[in-house]
C-alpha positions as CSV (number, residue, x, y, z in Angstrom):
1,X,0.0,0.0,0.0
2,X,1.6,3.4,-0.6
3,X,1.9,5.7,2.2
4,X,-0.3,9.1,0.8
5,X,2.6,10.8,3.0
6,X,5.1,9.7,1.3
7,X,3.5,10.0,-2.3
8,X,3.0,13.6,-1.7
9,X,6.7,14.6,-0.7
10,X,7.4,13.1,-3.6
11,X,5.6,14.6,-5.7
12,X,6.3,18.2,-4.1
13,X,10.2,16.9,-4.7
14,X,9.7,16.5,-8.0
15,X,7.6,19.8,-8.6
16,X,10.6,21.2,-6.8
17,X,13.2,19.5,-9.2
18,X,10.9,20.7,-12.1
19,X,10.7,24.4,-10.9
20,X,7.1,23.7,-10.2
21,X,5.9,22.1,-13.4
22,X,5.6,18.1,-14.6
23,X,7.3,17.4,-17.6
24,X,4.2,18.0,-20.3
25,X,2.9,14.6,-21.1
26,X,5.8,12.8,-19.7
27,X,3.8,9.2,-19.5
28,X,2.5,9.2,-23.0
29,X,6.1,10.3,-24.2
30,X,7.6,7.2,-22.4
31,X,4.9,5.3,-23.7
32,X,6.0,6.3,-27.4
33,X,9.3,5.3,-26.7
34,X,9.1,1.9,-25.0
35,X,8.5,-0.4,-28.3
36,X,12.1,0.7,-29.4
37,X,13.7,0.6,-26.5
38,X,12.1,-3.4,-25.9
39,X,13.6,-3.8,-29.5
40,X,17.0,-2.1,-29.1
41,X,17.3,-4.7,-25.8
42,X,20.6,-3.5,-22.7
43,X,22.4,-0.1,-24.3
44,X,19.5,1.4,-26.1
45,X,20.1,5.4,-26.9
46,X,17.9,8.0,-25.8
47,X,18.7,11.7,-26.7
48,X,16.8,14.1,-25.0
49,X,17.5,17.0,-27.8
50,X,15.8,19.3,-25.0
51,X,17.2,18.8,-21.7
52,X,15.7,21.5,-19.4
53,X,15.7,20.6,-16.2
54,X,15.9,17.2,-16.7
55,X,12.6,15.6,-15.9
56,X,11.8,13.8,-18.8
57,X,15.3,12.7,-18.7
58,X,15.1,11.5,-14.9
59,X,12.1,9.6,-16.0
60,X,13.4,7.7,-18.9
61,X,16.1,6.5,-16.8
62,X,14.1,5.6,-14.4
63,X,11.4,3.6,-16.3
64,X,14.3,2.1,-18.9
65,X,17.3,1.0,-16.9
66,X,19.2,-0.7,-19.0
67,X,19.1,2.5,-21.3
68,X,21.0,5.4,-21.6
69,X,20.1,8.6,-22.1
70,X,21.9,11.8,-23.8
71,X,20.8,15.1,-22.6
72,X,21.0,18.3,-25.0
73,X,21.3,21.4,-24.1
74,X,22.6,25.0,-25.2
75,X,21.8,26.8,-21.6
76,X,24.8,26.3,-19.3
77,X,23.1,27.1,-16.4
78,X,20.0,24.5,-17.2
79,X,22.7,21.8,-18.0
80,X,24.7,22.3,-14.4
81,X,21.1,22.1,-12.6
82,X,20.0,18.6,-14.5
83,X,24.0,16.7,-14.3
84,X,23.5,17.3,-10.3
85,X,20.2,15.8,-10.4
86,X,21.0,13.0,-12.6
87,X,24.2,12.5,-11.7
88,X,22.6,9.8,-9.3
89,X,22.6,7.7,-12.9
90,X,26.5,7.5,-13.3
91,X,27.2,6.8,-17.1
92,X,24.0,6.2,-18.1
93,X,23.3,9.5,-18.0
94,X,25.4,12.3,-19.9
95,X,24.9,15.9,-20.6
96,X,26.6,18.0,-23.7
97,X,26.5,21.6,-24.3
98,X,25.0,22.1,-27.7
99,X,22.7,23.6,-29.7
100,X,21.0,20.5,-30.2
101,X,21.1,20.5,-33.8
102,X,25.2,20.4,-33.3
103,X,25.4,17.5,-31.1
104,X,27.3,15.3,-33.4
105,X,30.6,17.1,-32.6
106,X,30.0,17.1,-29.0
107,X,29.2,13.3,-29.0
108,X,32.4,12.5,-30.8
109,X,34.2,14.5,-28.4
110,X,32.8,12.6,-25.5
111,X,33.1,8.9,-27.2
112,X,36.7,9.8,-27.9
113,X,37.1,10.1,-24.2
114,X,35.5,7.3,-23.1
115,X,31.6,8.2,-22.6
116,X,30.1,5.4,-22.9
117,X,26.6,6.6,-24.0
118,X,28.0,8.6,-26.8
119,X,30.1,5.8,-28.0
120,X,26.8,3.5,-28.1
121,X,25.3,6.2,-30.1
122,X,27.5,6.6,-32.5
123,X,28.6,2.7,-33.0
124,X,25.2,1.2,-32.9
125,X,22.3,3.9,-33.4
126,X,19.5,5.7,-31.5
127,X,16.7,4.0,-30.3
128,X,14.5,7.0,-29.8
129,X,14.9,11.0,-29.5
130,X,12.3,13.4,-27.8
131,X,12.4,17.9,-28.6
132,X,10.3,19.3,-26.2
133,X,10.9,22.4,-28.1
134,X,10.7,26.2,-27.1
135,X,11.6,28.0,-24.0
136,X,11.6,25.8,-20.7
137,X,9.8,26.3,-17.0
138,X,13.2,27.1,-15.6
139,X,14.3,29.9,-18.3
140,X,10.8,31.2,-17.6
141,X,11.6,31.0,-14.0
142,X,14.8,33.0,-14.2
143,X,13.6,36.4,-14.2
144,X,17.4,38.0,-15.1
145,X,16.9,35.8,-18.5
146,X,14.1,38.4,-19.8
147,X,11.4,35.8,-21.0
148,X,9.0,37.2,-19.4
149,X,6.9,40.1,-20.4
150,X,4.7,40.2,-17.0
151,X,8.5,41.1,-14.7
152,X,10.6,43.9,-15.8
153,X,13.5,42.9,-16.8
154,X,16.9,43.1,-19.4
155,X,15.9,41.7,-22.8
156,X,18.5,39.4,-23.3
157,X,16.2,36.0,-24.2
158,X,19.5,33.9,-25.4
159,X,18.9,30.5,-24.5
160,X,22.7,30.2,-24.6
161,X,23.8,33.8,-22.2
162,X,27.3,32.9,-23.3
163,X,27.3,33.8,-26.8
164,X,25.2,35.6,-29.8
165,X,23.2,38.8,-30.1
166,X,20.0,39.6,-27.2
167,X,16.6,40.6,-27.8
168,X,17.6,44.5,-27.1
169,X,20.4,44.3,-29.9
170,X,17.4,42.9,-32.1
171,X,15.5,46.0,-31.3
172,X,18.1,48.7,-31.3
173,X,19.4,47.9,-34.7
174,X,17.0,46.0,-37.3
175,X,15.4,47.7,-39.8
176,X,11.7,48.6,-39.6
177,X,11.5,46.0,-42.6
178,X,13.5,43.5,-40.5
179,X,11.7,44.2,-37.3
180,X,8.0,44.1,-39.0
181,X,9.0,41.0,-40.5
182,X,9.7,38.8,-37.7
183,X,7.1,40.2,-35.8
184,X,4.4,38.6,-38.4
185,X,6.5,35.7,-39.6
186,X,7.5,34.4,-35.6
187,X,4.8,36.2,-33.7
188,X,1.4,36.1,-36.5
189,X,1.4,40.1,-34.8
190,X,-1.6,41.5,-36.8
191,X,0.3,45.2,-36.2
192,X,3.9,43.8,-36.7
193,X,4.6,47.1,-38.9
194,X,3.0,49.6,-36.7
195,X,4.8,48.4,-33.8
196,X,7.9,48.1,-35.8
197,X,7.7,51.9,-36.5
198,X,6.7,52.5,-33.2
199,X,10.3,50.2,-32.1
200,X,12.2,52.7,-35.0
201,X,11.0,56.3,-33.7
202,X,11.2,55.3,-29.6
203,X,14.9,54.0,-29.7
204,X,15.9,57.2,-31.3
205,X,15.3,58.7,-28.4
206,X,16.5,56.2,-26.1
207,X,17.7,52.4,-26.7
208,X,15.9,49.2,-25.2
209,X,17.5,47.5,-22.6
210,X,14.9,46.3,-20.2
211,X,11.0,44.6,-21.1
212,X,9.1,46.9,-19.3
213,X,9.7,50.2,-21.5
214,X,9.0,47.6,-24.3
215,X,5.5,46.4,-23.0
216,X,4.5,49.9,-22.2
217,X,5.3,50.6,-25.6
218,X,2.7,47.3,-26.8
219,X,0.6,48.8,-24.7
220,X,0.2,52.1,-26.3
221,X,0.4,50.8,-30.1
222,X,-1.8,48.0,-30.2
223,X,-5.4,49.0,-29.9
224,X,-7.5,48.6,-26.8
225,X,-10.1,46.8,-28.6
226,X,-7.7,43.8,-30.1
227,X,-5.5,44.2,-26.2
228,X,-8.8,43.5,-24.3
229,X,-9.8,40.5,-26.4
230,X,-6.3,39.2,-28.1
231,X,-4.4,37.9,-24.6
232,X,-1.6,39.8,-23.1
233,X,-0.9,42.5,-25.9
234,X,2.9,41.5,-25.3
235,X,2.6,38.0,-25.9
236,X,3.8,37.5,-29.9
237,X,6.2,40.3,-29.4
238,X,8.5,38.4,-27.0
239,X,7.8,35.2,-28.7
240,X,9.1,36.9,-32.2
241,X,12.1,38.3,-30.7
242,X,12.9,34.6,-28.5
243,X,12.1,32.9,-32.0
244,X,14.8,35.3,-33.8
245,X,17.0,35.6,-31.0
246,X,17.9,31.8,-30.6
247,X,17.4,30.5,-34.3
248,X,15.1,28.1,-33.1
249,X,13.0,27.3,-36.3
250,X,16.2,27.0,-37.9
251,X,17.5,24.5,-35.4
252,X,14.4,22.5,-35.9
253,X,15.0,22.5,-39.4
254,X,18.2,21.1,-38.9
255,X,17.7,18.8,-36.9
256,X,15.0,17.0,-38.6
257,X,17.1,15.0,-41.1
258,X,19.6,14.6,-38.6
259,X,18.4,12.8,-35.9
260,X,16.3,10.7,-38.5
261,X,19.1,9.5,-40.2
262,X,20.5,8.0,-36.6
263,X,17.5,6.6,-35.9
264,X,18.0,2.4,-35.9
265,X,15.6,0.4,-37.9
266,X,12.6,0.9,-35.1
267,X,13.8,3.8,-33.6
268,X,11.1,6.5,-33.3
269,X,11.3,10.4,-32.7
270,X,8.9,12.6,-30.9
271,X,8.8,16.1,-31.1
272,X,6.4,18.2,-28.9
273,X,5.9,21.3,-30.7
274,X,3.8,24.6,-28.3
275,X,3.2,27.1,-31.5
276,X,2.5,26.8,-35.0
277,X,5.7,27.5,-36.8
278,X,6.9,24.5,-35.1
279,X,4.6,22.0,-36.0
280,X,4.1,23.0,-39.2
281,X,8.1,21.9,-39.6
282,X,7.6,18.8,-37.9
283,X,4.2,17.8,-39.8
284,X,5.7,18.5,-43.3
285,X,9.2,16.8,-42.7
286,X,8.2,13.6,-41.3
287,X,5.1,13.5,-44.2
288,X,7.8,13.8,-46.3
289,X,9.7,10.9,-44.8
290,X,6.5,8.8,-44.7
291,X,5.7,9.1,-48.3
292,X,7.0,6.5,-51.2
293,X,8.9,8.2,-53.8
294,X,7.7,5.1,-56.5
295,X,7.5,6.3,-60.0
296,X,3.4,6.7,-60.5
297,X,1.5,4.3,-62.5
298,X,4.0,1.3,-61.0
299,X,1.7,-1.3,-59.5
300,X,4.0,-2.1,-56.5
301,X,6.5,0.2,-54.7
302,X,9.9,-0.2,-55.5
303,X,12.4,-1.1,-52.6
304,X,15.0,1.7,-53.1
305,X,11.9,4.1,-53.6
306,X,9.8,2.9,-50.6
307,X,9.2,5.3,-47.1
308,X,11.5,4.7,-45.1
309,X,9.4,5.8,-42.2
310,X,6.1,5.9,-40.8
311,X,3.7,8.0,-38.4
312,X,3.1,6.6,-34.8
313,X,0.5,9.5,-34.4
314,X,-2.5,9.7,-36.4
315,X,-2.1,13.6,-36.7
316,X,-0.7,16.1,-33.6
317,X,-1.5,14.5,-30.3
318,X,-3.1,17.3,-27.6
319,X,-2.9,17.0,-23.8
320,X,-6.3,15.9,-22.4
321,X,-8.3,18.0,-20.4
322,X,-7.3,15.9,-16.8
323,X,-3.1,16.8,-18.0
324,X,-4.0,20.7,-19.1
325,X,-5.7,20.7,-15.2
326,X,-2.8,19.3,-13.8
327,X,0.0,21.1,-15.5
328,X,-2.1,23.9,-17.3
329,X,1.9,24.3,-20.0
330,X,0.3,21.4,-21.4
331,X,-2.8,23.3,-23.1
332,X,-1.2,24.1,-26.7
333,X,1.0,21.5,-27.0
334,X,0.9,19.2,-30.6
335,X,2.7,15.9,-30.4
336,X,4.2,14.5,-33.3
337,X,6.1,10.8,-33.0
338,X,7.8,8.9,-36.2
339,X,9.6,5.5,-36.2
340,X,12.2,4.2,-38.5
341,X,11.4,1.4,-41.1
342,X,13.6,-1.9,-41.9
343,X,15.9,-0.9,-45.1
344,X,13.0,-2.8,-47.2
345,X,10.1,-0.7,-46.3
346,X,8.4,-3.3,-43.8
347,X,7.4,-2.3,-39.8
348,X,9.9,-3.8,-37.1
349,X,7.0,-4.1,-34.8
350,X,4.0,-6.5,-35.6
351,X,1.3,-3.6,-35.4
352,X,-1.4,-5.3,-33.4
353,X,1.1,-4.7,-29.9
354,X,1.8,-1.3,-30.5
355,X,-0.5,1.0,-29.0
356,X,-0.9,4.0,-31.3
């Protein structure tokens, strides 16, 4: 019988380990992962192109543990918070700093000196890969990081604080084109031009540095009619200047063909994808993947022409109503989960067991 007591402390442990949130459908993402794990057998690879703060990771290590997992992550301070926590896991656990769509340097780096996850990798293949993609609890969390618009504070945004340009240098020096541009392409910002001329004319009197001149600013050019019905009028701003800021639709672009082409005969990838841009990435790439390239009018597909892939998921998965309650970061999430083929075409698994 478990002791409520004790099921509670550890559940505020892990909220605590999670800076307050659950992974976002952490059982159904194991769940997608199992069959090829089963079928990889003692060794199997797990890359966790997303690290965060490493609950997704502590849990395939501890539902898998004859696996190992390799954690991914371009956020120093993220990565030093999840190696203490999983450090508990000795080598089966390791954790690279990278862009996660430049892991394969890394991973040579570390097989090269011994890491034993990274040499499984690289010799025999990855079972599966999960990219919980866009900005995580903890960088939320960290007010200094400026990814929030409700706290005041500087707009810097880089994922990485180590390296590249912020969101104020975006602001203080793009062109109103520029500017208006990633506003509507990142952000779908109905008035990405009139705020972008609004950005042009207030930094000439003073430059950006901190979020709260900036929402003011949202405040005043966006009309009251669209801010009282259209969500926090500061919203697609920030998630424009993030989006530009860290390259992140051109990491996922990237990565796409790269981690596919690692994935064993079996292996599967799920991405988990909270904004439009994203999925729409995801959903096109891996329809690609799934679709034979057979001359038309042949009655049969042809071996070297057959998908070398298929979906798990019929479609995006969403969170249910009972996960959005429970962990409410959840609500706009699309799931998208793919699975290597054998080199003729036909499924590793025998269909009727899996569970999709």
């Amino acid at each position: 019988m478990v002791d409520p007591q004790q099921s509670t402390s550890k559940l505020q442990d892990e909220l605590t380990a999670n800076h307050g949130h659950v992974p976002v459908l952490r059982n159904r993402v194991t769940e997608l992962l199992a069959p090829a794990i089963a079928h990889a057998g003692p060794g199997a690879v797990i890359i966790d192109g997303t690290l965060g703060a490493g609950g997704h990771s502590e849990f395939f290590l501890e539902t898998f543990p004859d696996a190992y997992v390799i954690g991914l992550d371009r956020d120093v301070h993220a990565l030093e918070a999840a190696r203490r926590r999983l450090e508990r896991f000795g080598d089966r656990f390791v954790g690279l700093h990278t862009r996660f769509d430049q892991f394969i340097q890394p991973m040579e780096e570390a097989a090269e000196s011994g890491n034993v996850a990274c040499k499984a990798a690289l010799e025999q293949g990855i079972a599966d890969a999960l990219f919980d993609l866009g900005v995580s609890s903890m960088q939320l969390d960290q007010v200094a990081r400026g990814f929030a618009y409700r706290v005041d504070a500087p707009l810097d945004m880089r994922m990485n604080d180590t390296e590249g340009i912020t969101a104020a240098d975006i602001l203080n020096t793009y062109s109103h084109g520029d500017l208006a541009r990633i506003l509507k392409n990142y952000g779908d910002e109905r008035f990405a031009g009139k705020i972008a001329k609004a950005i042009v004319k207030e930094r000439e009197k003073r430059s950006f540095s901190t979020s709260a001149r900036l929402v003011e600013l949202l405040y005043e050019t966006i009309p009251a009619a669209t801010r009282r019905t259209g969500g926090h009028p500061a919203k697609r701003t920030f998630q424009a200047l993030r989006v530009e800021v860290n390259k992140e639709l051109e990491a996922i672009e990237n990565v796409l063909p790269l981690i596919t082409k690692r994935l064993i005969p079996g292996g599967r990838a799920v991405f988990m994808s909270y904004q439009s841009l994203e999925d729409k990435l995801v959903k096109k790439f891996f329809s690609e993947l799934c679709q034979s390239k057979t001359p038309p009018g042949l009655p049969v597909d042809l071996p070297e022409y057959a998908a070398k892939f298929r979906l798990v998921t019929r479609g995006a998965e969403k969170a249910t109503e009972a996960e959005i309650a429970e962990n409410p970061r959840a609500a706009p999430v699309r799931v998208r989960a793919i699975e290597a083929l054998n080199p003729d075409g036909s499924c590793v698994y025998d269909r009727k067991e899996t569970k999709e």
